[in-house]
N, C-alpha and C positions, 0 to 999 in steps of 0.2 A: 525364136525362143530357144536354139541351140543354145547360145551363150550361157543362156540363164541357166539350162538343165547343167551346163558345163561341172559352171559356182557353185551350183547344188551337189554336185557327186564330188568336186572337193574337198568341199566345207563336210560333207556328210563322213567321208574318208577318214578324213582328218578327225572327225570327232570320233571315230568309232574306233581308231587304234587308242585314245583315252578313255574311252566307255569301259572297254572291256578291262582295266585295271581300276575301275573307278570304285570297287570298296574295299579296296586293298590298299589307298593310298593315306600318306602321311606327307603332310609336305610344311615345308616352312621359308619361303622364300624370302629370299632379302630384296626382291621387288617383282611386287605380282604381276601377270599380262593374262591378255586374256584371248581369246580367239572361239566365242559366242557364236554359236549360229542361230534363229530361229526355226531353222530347217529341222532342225535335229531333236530327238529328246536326250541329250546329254545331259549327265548331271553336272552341275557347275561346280562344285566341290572337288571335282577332277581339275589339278590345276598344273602348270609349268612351272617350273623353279627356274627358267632359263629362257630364252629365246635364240634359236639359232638364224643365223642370218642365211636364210632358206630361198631358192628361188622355186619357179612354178615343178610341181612335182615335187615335193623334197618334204611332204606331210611325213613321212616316217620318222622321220627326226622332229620332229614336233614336240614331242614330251618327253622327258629325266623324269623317270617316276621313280620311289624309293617305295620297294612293297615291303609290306609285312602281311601275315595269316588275315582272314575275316576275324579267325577268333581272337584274334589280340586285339582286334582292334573296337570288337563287341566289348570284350574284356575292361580294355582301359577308357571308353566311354561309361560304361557300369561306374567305374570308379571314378572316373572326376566328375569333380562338384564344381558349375559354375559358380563364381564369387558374382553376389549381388547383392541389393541393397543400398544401404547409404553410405558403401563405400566408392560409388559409382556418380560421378555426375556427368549431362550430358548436356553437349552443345551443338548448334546450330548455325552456322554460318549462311547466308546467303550470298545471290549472285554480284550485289556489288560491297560484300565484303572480302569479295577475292578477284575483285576488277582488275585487280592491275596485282604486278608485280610487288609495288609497294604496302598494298595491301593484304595479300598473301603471307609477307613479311609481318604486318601489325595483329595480323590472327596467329602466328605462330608464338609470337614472345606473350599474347593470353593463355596460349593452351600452356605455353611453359610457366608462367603466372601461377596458373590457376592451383593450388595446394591439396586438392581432392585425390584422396588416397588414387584411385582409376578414374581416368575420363573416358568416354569416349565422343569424336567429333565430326558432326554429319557436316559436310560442304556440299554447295551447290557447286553448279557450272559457273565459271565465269561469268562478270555482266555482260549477256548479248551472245553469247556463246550456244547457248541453248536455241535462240531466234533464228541465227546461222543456219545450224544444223538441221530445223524444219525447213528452211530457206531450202537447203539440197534438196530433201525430198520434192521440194515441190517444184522446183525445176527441172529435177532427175523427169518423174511423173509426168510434167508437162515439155518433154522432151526439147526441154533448151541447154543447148551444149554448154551453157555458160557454167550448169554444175562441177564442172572441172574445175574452173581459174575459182571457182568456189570452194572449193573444197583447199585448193591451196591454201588459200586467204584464212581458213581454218588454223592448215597446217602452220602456216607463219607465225599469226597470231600465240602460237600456244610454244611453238620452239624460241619464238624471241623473251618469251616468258621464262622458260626453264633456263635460257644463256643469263638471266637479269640475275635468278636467284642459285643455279646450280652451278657447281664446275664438279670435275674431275668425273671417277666411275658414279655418283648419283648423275649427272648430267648426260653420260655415255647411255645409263641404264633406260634413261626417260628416251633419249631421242630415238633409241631403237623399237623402246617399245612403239612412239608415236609414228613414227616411220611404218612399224608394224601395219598398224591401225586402219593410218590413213589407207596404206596399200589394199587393207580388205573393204573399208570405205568406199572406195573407187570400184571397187568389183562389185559391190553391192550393190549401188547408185547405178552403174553402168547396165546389172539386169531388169532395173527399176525402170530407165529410159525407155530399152527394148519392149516393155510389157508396157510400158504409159500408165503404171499401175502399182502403188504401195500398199501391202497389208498392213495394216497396225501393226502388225508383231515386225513386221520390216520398219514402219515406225519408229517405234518403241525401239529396239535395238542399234537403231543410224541414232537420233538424239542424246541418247542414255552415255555417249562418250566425254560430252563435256565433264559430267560429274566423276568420271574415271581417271580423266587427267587433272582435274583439280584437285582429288586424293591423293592421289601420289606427290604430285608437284609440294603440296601442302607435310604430307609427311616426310620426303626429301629434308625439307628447309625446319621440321621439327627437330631432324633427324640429326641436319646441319648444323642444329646449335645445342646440339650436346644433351637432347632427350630420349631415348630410345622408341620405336614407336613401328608399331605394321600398319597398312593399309587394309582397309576389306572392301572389296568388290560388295558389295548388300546382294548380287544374285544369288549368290553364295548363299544366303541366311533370309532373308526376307521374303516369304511365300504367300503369294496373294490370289482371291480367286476373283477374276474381272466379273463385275453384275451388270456394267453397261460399259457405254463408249467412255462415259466420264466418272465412271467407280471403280475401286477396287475395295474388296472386303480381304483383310489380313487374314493369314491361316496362323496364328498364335501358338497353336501346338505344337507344328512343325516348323514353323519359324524358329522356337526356342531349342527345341532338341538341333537344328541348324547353329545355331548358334551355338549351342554347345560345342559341337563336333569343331567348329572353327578355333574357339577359342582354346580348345586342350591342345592345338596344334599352333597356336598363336599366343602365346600367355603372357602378355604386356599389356602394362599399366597404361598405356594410351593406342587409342586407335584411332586412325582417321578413315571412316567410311563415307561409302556414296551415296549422296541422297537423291532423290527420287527414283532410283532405278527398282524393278524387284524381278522375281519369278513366277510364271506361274507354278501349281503344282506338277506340270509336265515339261518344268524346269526352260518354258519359254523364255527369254528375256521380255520385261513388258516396264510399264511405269504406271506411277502412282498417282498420275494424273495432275488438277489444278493442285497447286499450293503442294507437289509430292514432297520436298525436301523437309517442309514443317512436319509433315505427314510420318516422314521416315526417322526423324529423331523421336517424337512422340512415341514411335511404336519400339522404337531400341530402346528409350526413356521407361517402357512399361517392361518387356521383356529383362533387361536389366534391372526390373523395382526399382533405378535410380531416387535417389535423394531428388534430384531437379532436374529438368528441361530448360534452357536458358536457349532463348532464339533470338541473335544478333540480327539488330537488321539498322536500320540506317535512317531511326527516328528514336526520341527518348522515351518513349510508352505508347500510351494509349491514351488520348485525350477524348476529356466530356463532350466534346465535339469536333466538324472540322475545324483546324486552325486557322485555316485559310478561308471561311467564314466567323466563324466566331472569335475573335484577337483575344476574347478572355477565356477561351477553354483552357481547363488544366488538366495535366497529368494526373491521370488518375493510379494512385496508389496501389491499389489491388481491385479485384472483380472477380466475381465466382463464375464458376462452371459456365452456367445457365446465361450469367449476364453477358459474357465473350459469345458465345451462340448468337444470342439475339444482336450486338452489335454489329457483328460480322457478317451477319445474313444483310441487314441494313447497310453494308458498303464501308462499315467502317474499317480503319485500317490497325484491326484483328487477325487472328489467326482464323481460317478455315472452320467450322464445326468440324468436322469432320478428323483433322487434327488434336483437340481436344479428347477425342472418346478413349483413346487405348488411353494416357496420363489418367483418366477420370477411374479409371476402374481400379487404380492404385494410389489415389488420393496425392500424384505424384504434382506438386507447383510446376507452372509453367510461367518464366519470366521472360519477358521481351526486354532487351536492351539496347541500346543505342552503340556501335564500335565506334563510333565519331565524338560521342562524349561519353567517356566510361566514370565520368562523376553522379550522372544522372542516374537515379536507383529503379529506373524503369517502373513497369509494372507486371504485379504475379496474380498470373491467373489461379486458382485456388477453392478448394472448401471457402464455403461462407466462414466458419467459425478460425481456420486455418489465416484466411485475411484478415481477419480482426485481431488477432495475435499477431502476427506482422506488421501491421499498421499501426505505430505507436497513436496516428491520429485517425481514431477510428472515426469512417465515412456513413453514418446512420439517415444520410438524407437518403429516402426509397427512390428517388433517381439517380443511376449512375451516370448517363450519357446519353447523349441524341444522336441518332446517325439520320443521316436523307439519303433518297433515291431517286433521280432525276429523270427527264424524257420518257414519262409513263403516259399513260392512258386508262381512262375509265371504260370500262363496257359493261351499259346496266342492260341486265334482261328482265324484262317484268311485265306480267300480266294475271289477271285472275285464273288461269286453267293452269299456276303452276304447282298453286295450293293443294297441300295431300298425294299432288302425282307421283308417284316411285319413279326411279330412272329419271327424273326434268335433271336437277344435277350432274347425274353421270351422263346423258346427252350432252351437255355443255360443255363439258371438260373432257369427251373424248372428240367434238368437235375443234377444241381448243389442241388437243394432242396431236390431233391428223395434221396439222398444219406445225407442229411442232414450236409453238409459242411456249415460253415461260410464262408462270401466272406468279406474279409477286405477292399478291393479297387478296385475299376473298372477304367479304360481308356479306351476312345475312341477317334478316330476322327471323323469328320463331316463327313467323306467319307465314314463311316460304313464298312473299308475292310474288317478290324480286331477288336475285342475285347478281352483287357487285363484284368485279374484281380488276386489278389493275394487271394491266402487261406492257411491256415495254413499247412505246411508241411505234419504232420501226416494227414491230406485231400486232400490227393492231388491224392494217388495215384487212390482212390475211385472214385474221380473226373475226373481223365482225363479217366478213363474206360469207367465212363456212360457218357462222352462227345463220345469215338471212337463209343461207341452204339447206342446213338442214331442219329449220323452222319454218321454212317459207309455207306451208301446208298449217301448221298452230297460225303464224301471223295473218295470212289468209282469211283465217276461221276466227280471228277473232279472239282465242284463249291464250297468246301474247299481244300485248299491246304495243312492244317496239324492243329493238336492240339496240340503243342508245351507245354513241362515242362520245366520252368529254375528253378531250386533246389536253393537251399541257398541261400537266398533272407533275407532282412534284408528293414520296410520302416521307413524313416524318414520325418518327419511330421515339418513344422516351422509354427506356429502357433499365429496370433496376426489380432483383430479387425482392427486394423487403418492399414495392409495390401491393403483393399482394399481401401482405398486412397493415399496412398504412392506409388507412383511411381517406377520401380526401382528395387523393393524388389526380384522380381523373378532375375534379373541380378546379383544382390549382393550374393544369395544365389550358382545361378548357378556358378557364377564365383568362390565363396570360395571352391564349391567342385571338381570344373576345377585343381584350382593350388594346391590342394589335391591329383589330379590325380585320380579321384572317378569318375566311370564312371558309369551313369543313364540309370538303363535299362528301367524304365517306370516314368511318371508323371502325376499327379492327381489335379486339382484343380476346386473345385465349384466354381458357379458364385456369391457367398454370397463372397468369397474370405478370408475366416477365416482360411485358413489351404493350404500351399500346399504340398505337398506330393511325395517324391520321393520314386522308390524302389532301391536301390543298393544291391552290395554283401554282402552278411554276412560277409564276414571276413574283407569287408572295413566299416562297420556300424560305430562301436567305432570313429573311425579315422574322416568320417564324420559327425558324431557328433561335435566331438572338433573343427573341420573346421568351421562349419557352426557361433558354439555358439560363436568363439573367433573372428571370423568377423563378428558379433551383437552386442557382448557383449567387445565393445572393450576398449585395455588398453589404459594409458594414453597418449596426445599425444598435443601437439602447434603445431600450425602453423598460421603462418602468411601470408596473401591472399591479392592479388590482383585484384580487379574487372576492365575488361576493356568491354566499354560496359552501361551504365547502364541503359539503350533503356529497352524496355517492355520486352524480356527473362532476360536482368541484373538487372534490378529494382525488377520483382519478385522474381528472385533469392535471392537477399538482404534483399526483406520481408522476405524470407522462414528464413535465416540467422538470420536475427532478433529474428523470434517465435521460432527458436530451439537452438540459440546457448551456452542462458543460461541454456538450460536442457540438453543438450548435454555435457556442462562444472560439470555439478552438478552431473549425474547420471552415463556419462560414460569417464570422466575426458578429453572428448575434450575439446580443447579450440581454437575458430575458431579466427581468431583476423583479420579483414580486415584493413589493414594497408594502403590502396590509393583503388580510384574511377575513373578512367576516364572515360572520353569522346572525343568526337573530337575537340571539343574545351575548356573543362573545366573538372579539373581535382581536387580532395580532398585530400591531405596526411595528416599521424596521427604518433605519434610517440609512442602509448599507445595501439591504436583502435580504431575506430572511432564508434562515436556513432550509433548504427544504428536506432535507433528510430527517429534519425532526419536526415537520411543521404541528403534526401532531401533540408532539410533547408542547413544544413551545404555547400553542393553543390553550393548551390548559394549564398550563404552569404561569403562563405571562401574560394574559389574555388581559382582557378590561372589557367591561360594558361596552356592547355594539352600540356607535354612534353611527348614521350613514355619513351625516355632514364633514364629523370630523374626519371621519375614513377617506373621503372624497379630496378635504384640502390636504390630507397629508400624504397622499400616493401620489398629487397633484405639485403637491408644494416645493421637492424638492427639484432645483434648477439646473444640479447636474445631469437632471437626464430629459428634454427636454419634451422626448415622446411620454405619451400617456396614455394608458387602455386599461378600462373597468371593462372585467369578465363578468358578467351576471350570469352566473348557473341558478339562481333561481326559476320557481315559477309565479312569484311573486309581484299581485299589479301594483305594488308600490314602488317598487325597486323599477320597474317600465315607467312608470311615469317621471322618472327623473332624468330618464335618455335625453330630455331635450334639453334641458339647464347642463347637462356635461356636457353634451356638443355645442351648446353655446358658450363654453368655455374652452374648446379646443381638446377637449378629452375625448380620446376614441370607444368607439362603442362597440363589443363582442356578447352574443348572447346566445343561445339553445332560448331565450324565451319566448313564447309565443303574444303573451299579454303584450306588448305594443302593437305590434304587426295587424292582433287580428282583433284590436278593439275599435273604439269607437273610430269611425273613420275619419273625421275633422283632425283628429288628436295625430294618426298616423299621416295625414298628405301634410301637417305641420312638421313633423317629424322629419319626415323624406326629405320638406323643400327645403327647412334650414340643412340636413345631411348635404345635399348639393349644392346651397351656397356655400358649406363651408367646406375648411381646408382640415375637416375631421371626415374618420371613414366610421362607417355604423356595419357592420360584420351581422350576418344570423343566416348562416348556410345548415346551421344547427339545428334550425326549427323546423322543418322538414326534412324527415329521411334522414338527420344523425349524421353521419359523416358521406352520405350520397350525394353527389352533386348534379342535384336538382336546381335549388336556386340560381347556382351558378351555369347551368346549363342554360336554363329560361333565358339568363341575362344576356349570354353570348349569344344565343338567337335571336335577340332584340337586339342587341350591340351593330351586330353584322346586317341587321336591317329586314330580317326576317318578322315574318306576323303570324301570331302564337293564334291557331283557329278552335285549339279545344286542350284541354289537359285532361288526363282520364289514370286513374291510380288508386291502387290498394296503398294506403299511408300508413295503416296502425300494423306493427308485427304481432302486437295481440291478436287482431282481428284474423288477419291472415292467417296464423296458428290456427286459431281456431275454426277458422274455414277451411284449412288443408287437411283438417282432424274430422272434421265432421263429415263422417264420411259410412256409408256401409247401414250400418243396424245403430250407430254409438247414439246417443239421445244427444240432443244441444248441451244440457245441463253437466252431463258424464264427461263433455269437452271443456267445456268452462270450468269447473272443480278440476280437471286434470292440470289445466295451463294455470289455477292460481297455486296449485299446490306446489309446480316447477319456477315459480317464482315471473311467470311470464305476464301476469296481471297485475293490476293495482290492488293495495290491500283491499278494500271494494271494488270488484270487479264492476258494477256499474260504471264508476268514472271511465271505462272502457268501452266499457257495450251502449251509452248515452249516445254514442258519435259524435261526441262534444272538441275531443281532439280534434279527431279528424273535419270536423266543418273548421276549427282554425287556421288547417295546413289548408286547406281549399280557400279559404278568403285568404291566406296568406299569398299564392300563387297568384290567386284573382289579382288582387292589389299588384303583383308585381307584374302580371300580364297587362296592366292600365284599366281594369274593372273597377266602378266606385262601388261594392258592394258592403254592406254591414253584415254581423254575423247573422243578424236575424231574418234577414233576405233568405237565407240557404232554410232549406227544408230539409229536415234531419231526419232521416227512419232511426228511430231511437232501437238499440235490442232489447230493452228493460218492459218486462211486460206492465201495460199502467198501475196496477195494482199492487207491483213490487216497488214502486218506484217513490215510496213513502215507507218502507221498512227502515226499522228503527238502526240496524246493525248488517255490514257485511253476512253474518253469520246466518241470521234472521233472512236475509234475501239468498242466497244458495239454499237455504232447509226448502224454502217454497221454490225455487224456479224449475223445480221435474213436474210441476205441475201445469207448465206452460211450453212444455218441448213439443207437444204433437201439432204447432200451427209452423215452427219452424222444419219439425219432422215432414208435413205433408208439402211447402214448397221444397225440400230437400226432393222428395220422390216428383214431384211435378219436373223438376228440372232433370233432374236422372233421366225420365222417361222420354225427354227432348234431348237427349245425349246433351246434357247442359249441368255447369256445376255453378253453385253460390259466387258470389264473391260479395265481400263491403267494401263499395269505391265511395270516392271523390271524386268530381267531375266538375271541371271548369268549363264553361262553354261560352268561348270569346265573342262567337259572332252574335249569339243569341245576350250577350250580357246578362248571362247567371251561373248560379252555381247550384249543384246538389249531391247531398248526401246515402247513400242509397244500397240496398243489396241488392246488387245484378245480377243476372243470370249470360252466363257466357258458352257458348263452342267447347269440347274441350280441346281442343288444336289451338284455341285463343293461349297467346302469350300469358296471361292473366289465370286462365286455369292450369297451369305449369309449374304454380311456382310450389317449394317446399319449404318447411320449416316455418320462419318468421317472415324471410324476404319480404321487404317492398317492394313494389315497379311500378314504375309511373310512366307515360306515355305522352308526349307530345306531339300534337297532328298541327302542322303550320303549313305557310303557303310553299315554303321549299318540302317540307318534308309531308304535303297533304298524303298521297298515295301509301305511303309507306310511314309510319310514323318514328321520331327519334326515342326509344327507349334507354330508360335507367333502370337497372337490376339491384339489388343486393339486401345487406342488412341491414334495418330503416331503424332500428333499436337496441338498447346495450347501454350499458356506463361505457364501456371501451371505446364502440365507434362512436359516440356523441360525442365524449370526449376526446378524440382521434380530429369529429369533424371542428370543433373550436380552435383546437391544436392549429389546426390548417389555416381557419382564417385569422390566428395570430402570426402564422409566418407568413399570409399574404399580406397581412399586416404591416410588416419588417420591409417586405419586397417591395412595397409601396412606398414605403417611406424611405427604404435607401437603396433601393436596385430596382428603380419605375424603367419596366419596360416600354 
């Protein structure tokens, strides 16, 4: 360890005859160097304006320093103002944009390109240059001599570079510095040997050289063709405080005031600095870790307020999926904040999260471009509202892109003693810690039985050891029941901000990988709703992949539509038609074309489309007597567009009774109504069985749960071959209101007059409190679960007390219903006193062959006693998902999502008829 203590009192020497002039200095070199120690707390702002060709001993001569007072120099940092803003833009080069010699070359004639009042340009190491240079360390460390003839092979590499594109004193300048370098290189590796041992900060300061010679090398050849330009070392300015092995948190404050100080001593309209390298604040050298160079332009990109971040790299964007699975993914134009996270976390080939944050908090774009084709307009990551101004073809489908994540593993923990336990989760995942796995996805339910989550295959097996360890005493006893591995796991990820306003999205997804035949062993979704998340087989990934993207991303497709209906679901459906149909025509070549409007009385035909920005006017200005027959041949009749779908927003059983004469003419059927479905049953298995001979689709995801994809859930686990054993669900958002309200001291009566007066009831709240709806969505389920039930089968607990249930007037039934709160009052306290709260379900019960409608009493830890507001949630208990059951959440009511969920099954409409996955 002599040697090592040797390198240490040199390097220490050496920095302290700079230390002690180090706030006194002003410097401006015509080319930087540098001679770093981690030994030392030197400030790196203390720099060389020269390099003397020194042998051992000769630190004295180390540094040309030009002093001036502290107070001048306090002085004239007082007074300069960095320049920043949007006269500033900022680029990023990576490793194989300055691969080669010739490459170095094609990034310099950009930066001289580029017309932005200041740039500045973050380069990486050369391609493979950074790999190298761990290589030393880890030969140095594992004491194999070969780090020498290694270290050459560096040195080569990077002087056959500077002979390609330098000559004269920039060529003289580089090779002494590099000479420099390597010389303290070699002494560093060599104390490294000795001790068989690398600190990080010894690390972090051997690798960080690549990006130092590619700065230079890069502003040389800027320099060379006639642009004026300095280098920065980023130790210099970039102050970061390490949080682990694989983070750094930026110090902003002092970063910027760093910056400062440089550039009143550097005042040129181009800079080439180092990426990934930085400081700590005890002016260590350290790095910035995975992805530092994106990392390092981001944070100069913020600190400069730059106008843009533009990150070269050596693809043209960011595609809807992989390329190399999917041949039709496309460049996606733009993506917000949120949506580049969630990709990127998923494997796509994005930027880092973590790159993102410093741009985000100055609303600064960040573009990825391709330097192999600079025709290609990339894509900018962005404000939501910021890409849509950008985007002359604005992207309004709620998914942006799929990423996958492959060689996973499931590990489900589940048993009944996990329920209500405190700490069962943080056992699990500090079990999972100790062993140091990454967990990609966690699922739960509200019921706490079981906890899923996926981790990477080669972790798995480490994993479920320390999970039977430190459970082995619960699985013993009985209050686990197993710690389950399902192997070859593969997740897919669909991923898009306006997700969580779009309606639907989860149905449309489930549904494409239903008639895929892809069956979902687990699901993931936050309440931000930027992402949701499936895990399937690995060897069905690919498969739904293509599934998913080609009903999103679908092919071209006419049709021609008929709205009957145009009452508050049909009128907002029409706006929705309106705001999306010219982006839908533009982006994914549909073309919605509403050819007639009725109503009960008054009806609009168009022989072109009718406008919908005034469909309203037009209604009443142009209208004619509602015919259905003739509305039917003439939305039908015309042959230019050979598709055809009657929307029935009614709730109308005449308008149901005609579903079978349109699909016996090839006319497609979309509906919110329930009168087919849930009447007489001969009428609906007619119905169905012509729907399946023929080569017409019958749509009604609408009639249960509004835009919840319920229907469409049931059918995927019937598709995939699963057996539906019970359905169990609060349906009405009335009812739910009013059972999430009723609550305390309030009377039934004081909750009902509240929800009709916020417009949450039917003008007679009876048609509510009957549970007349609700026995429809339950034989509607029934029916689609393979039950032959009628509606009079289901036993109904009606809310209408018998007495009121012949009043002449809404009016007339609210004056008397406080007269009948205290039988409702006294099971409200019956169930309080069982820690138990109400609920009005639906209940299909498949094995038993029935259904019923009924107020239960539930847990309040039950999922069902949770919910707020209006929410629906429905619950499906099958043979795969018996123990744990599949839940649906959300808002089961509204003009919006009803209309939201129609919307849905007319673009899986389109996707079926011209992008069948």
């Amino acid at each position: 360890m002599a040697f090592s203590a040797s390198i240490s009192s040199r390097v220490l020497h050496s920095s302290a005859a700079c230390a002690h002039h180090d706030r006194t200095q002003i410097y401006r070199p015509p080319c930087q160097c540098r001679s770093f120690s981690p030994f030392s707390n030197v400030s790196f702002p203390s720099k060389r304006i020269a390099v003397s060709q020194q042998g051992k001993g000769e630190s004295s001569n180390s540094c040309i320093l030009a002093s001036v007072t502290d107070i001048s120099v306090e002085k004239s940092m007082e007074e300069f103002q960095l320049p920043n803003g949007d006269l500033w833009s900022v680029h990023k080069f990576g490793g194989t944009c300055v691969g080669s010699s010739e490459r170095i070359k094609n990034v310099a004639e950009i930066i001289i390109k580029d017309d932005t009042e200041r740039k500045l340009v973050v380069v990486s190491a050369m391609s493979k240059v950074t790999d190298m240079m761990y290589d030393l360390i880890f030969k140095a460390q594992s004491r194999d001599d070969s780090y020498v003839s290694a270290v050459d092979a560096v040195f080569e590499k990077q002087k056959l570079t500077a002979h390609d594109l330098l000559d004269g004193d920039e060529l003289a300048g580089f090779l002494s510095l590099l000479h420099n370098d390597i010389h303290n290189l070699k002494a560093m590796l060599r104390a490294i040997y000795i001790a068989g041992h690398a600190t990080e900060s010894f690390t972090d300061f051997v690798v960080g050289h690549g990006e130092l010679w590619s700065a230079q090398l890069l502003a040389a050849v800027v320099r060379k063709n006639g642009m004026d330009c300095q280098w920065m070392d980023t130790r210099d300015v970039l102050i970061v405080n390490p949080t682990s092995s694989n983070q750094v948190d930026p110090d902003f404050l002092e970063s910027e005031k760093r910056l400062k100080k440089w550039y009143s001593q550097n005042p040129l309209k181009t800079v080439i600095a180092t990426g990934f390298i930085a400081s700590t604040p005890d002016n260590i050298p350290t790095t910035l870790k995975r992805d530092g160079s994106d990392f390092s332009a981001a944070i100069m990109g913020a600190l400069l307020r730059a106008r843009q971040v533009t990150i070269w790299t050596d693809v043209d964007g960011v595609y809807s999926a992989d390329p190399r699975k999917v041949s039709e993914a496309v460049i996606l134009r733009t993506l917000s904040y949120q949506e580049a996270w969630e990709m990127s976390y998923f494997g796509a080939n994005v930027l880092h999260p973590r790159t993102i944050l410093p741009v985000m908090r100055y609303d600064i774009p960040i573009v990825i471009r391709n330097i192999f084709n600079l025709s290609a307009p990339g894509t900018m990551i962005c404000q939501p509202s910021v890409c849509e101004n950008e985007d002359n073809q604005i992207v309004d489908t709620p998914v942006k892109g799929f990423a996958t994540i492959d060689n996973l593993a499931l590990i489900n923990v589940e048993g009944t003693g996990m329920a209500g336990v405190p700490g069962t989760a943080s056992a699990i995942f500090g079990a999972v810690k100790e062993v140091g796995a990454n967990v990609i996805m966690i699922s739960q339910a509200s019921s706490e039985h079981s906890v899923c989550f996926a981790v990477p295959e080669k972790e798995v097996k480490a994993v479920a050891e320390a999970l039977q360890s430190r459970f082995r005493e619960a699985l013993n006893a009985g209050r686990l029941s197993q710690v389950a591995v399902v192997p070859n796991c593969s997740i897919l990820a669909a991923v898009g901000q306006k997700m969580a306003s779009t309606p639907g999205v989860s149905a449309t997804l489930f549904n494409a990988l239903a008639k895929a035949n892809i069956n979902v062993r687990a699901i993931a979704q936050g309440c931000s709703e930027y992402n949701i998340t499936v895990v399937v087989k690995r060897e069905d990934c690919i498969r739904a992949l293509r599934a998913v993207h080609s009903r999103f991303f679908l092919s071209r497709t006419i049709i021609a539509m008929g709205i009957i209906g145009p009452g508050l679901i049909g009128g907002t459906l029409l706006d929705q038609l309106r705001d999306q149909a010219a982006a839908l025509k533009e982006e994914f070549n549909i073309d919605l074309r509403v050819m007639g409007i009725t109503g009960s009385r008054n009806m609009l035909l168009s022989d072109s489309g009718i406008d919908l920005l005034r469909w309203r006017e037009l209604l009443k200005e142009k209208g004619e007597v509602a015919d259905l027959n003739k509305f039917t041949q003439h939305v039908q009749g015309n042959h230019f567009f050979p598709n055809t779908v009657l929307v029935d927003c009614t709730a109308d059983a005449h308008v149901a009774s005609c579903y079978q004469d349109w699909l016996r003419k090839g006319i497609h059927v979309i509906t919110p109504n329930k009168k087919a479905n849930s009447g007489p049953l001969d009428q609906y298995l007619k119905l169905r069985a012509l729907q399946r001979k023929s080569y017409t689709h019958y749509f009604y995801e609408a009639t249960v749960g509004a835009g919840l994809p319920i229907i469409s859930t049931l059918r995927g686990l019937l598709e995939t071959g699963d057996k539906i054993l019970r359905i169990e669900g609060i349906f009405s958002g009335t009812l739910s209101y009013l059972f999430n309200n009723f609550t305390g001291a309030r009377s039934f009566s004081e909750v009902v007059a509240e929800a009709k007066e916020a417009g949450y009831t039917e003008p007679d709240p009876r048609d509510d409190l009957s549970g007349t709806d609700v026995a429809r969505k339950v034989i509607i389920l029934a029916r689609e679960a393979g039950l032959k039930l009628e509606l009079s089968d289901l036993p109904v607990h009606s809310l209408v007390p018998e007495p009121l249930r012949a009043c002449a007037s809404a009016e007339e039934f609210m004056k008397q219903l406080p007269q009948y709160d205290q039988e409702l009052a006294n099971e409200r306290k019956e169930a309080e006193d069982a820690g138990e709260v109400l609920r009005y379900v639906g209940v299909v019960d498949a094995v038993n062959q029935k259904g019923t409608v009924q107020l239960r009493r539930y847990k309040k830890d039950h999922p069902f006693a949770q919910l707020a507001g209006s929410d629906n949630i429905i619950a499906f208990t099958t043979t795969r998902y018996k123990e744990q059951p599949l839940i649906v959440r959300g808002p089961g009511a509204g003009a919006q999502v009803t209309a939201g969920g129609i919307f849905s099954d007319i673009l899986r409409l389109a996707s079926y008829l011209g992008a069948p996955s």
